[in-house]
C-alpha positions in Angstrom: -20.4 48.4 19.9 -23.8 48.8 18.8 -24.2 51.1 15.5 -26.6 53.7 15.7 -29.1 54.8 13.7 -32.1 57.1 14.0 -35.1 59.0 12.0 -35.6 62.8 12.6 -38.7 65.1 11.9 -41.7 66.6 14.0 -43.7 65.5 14.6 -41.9 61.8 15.1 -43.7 59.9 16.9 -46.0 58.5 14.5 -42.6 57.2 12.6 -43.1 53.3 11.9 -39.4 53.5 10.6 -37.6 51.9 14.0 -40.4 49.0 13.6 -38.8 48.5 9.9 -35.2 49.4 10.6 -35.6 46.4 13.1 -37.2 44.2 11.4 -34.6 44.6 8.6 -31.7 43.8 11.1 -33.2 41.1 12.8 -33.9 39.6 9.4 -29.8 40.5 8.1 -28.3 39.7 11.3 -26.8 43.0 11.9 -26.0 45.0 15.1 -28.1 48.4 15.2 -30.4 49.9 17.2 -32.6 52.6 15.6 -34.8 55.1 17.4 -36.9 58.5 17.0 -35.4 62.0 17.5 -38.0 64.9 17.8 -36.1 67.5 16.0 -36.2 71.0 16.4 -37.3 73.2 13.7 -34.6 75.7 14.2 -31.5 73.8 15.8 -31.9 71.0 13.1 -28.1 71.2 12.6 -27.4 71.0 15.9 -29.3 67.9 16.4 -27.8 66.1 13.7 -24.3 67.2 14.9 -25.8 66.1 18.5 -26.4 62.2 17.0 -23.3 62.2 15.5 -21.5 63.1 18.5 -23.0 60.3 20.4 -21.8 57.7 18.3 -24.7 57.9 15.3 -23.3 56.6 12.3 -26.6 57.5 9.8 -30.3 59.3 9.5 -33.5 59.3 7.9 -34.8 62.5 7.5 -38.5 63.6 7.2 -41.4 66.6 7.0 -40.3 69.3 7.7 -36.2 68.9 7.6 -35.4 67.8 4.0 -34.3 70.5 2.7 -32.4 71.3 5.7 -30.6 68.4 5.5 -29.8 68.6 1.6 -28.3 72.1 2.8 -26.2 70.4 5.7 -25.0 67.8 3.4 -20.9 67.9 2.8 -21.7 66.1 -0.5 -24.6 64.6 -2.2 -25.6 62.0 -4.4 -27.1 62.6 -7.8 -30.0 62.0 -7.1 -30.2 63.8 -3.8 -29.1 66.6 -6.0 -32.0 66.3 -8.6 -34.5 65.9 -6.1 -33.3 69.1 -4.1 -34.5 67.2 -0.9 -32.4 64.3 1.2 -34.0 61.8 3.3 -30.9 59.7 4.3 -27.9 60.8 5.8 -24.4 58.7 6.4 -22.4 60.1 8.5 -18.2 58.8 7.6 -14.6 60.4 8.2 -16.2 63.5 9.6 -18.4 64.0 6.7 -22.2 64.1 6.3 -23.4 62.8 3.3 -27.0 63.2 1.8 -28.4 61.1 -0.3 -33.1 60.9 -1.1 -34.3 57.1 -1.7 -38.3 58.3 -1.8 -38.2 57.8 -5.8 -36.2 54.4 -6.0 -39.2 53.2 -3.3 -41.5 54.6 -5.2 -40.6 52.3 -8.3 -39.9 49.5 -6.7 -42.9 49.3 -5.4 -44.9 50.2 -8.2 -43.1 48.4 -10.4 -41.6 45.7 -8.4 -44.2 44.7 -5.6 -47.1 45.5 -7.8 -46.5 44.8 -10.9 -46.9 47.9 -12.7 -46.0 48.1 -16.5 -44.3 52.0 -16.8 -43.3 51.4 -20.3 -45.1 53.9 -22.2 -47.2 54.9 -19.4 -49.3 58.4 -19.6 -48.3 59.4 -15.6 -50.2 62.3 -14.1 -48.2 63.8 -10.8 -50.2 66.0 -8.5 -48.7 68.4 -6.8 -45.6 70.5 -7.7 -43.6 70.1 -4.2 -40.4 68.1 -2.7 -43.0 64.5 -3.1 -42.9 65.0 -7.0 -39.6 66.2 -7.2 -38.4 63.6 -5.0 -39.6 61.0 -7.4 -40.0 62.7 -11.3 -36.7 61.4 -12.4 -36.8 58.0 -10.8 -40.0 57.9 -13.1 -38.3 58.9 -16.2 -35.6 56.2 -15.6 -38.7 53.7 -16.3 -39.5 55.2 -19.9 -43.1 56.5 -19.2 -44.6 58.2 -22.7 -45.5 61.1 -20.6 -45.5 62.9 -17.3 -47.7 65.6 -16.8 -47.1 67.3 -13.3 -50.4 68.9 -11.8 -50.3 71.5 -9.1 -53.2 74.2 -8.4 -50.3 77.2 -9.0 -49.5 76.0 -12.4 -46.2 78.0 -12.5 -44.8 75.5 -9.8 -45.4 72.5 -11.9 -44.1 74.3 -15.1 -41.2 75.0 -13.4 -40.7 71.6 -11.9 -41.5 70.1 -15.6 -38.6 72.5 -17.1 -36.1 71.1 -14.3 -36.4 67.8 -16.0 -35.8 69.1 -19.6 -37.3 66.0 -21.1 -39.7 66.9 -23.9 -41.9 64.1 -22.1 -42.4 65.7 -19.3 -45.2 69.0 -18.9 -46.4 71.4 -16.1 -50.3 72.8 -16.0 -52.8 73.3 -13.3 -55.1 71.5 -11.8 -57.6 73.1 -14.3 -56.4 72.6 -17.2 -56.6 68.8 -16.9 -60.0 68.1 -18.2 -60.0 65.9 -21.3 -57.1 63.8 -20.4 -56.3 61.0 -19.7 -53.8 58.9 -17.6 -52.9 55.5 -17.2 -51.4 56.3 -13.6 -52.4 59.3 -11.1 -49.3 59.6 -8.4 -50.6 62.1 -5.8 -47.8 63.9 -4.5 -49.9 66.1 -2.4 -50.5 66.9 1.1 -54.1 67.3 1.0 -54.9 63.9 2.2 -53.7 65.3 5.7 -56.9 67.0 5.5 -58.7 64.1 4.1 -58.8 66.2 1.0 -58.3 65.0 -2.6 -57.1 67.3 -5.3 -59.7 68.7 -8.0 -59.2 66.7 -10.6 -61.6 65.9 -13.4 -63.9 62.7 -12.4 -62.9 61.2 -16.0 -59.1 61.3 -15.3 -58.4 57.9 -14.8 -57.8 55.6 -17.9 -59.8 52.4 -18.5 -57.5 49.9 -16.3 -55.9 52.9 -14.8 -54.0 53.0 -11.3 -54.2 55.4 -8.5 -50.7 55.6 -6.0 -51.3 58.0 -2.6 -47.8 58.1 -1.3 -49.6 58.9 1.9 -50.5 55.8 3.8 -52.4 55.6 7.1 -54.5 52.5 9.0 -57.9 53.3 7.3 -57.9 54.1 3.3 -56.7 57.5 2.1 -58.8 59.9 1.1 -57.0 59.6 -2.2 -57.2 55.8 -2.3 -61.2 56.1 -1.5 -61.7 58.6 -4.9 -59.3 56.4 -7.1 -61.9 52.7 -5.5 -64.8 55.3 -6.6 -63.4 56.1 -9.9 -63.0 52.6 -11.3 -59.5 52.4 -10.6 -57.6 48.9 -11.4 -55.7 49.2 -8.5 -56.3 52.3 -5.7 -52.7 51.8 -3.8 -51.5 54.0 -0.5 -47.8 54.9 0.2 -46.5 52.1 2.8 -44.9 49.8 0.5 -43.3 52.8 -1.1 -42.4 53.8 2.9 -41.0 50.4 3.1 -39.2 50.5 0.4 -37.4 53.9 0.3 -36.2 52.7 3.8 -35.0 49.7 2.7 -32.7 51.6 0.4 -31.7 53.5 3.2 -30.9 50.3 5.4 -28.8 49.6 1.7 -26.4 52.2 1.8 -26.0 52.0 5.5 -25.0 48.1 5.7 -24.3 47.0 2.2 -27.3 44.7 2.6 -30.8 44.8 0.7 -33.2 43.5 3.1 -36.7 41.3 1.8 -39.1 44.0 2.2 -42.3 41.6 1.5 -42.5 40.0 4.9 -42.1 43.8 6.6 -45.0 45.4 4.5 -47.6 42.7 5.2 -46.3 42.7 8.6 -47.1 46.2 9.2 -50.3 45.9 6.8 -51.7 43.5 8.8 
């Protein structure tokens, strides 16, 4: 019998996660067929119970169902707990269990795939929502120097910051920015659905600074455009972090990490 495995959200059909999911069995030799389930913003439970039903043995969960399913969730990781959000679900014995990989991709492909030093690093994290929460404490586990979260109601990153209780780690607005410096700018936003880029200060970016969107889309972001203006060593998009954070997933699934290399210039190209 052939395991089951699927990605919900809305919309869905954009997902590229059944083109890695496949690519990641075909590579592993593994029996599993992965598809797309529209979800529906107020049944979400009952879709998920739906899947299971019909033989589904796991999830990945995106916009706008998180935080519905780290509410479904019979039990959950630590770090599905610290990020408040869950974008994997297993489903064993009866019992659903939530776990969020978006921060382990994040580092692996920073730090991994590209090379990035954290060590030390000054880290500037725009936007105060489940993005940057998903991924502040993977961050921390690399031993930045600092992490100053961004978000234009400053309240939202101070409370975020507090969350971490790491003297390392501040909240401000977007305003109150001007004068610093970082060695890293994460947007966690949603503004580049827009095309939009936060207002930050032109003279953010350290000499031999990077920019990370952890939106991705066929042309350059609107955030990896301002980070190429601004003299950024390296202006990176989200789909190796996309890869990677499903990878994870594919992880705790099958007991097997997959080569994600071949699969992000695959869907790069």
């Amino acid at each position: 019998m052939t395991d089951r495995y699927a990605v919900i959200g809305n919309p869905i059909e954009h997902s590229k996660s059944p083109l890695i999911h496949a690519a990641f069995a075909k590579q592993t030799d593994q029996d599993l067929e992965y598809g797309r389930i529209l979800g529906d913003p107020g049944d979400f439970a009952g879709d998920v119970r739906r899947f299971i039903a019909q033989g589904g043995r796991g999830m990945n969960v995106t916009v706008p169902f998180k935080e519905q399913a780290f509410q479904l969730a019979d039990e959950l990781t630590e770090r599905a707990q610290r990020a408040g959000a869950v974008n994997t679900l297993s489903f064993t014995d009866g019992r659903i269990r939530g776990d969020n990989t978006d921060g382990a991709g994040l580092v692996r492909d920073l730090g991994c795939n590209k090379l990035f030093s954290f060590a030390g690093a000054r880290i500037l994290l725009l936007g105060a929502g489940g993005a940057s929460r998903g991924v502040m404490f993977p961050l921390l586990g690399e031993n930045p120097g600092t992490i100053t979260i961004a978000n234009r109601t400053a309240s939202k990153a101070v409370d975020l910051a507090t969350l971490a209780e790491d003297e390392r780690v501040s909240g401000c607005g977007l305003d109150e920015l001007a004068g610093h410096l970082f060695d890293l700018i994460i947007n966690g936003t949603a503004a580049g659905l827009k095309g939009e880029v936060p207002p930050i200060p032109d003279d953010s970016l350290a000499p031999d600074g990077w920019t990370y969107d952890m939106m991705y889309a066929s042309e350059p972001t609107a955030f990896v455009l301002w980070g190429q203006a601004h003299g950024a060593a390296r202006a990176l998009d989200g789909l190796g972090m996309l890869v990677e954070q499903a990878a994870e997933s594919f992880h705790i699934w099958r007991g097997i990490m997959p080569d994600t290399g071949a699969v992000i210039e695959t869907l790069r190209a």
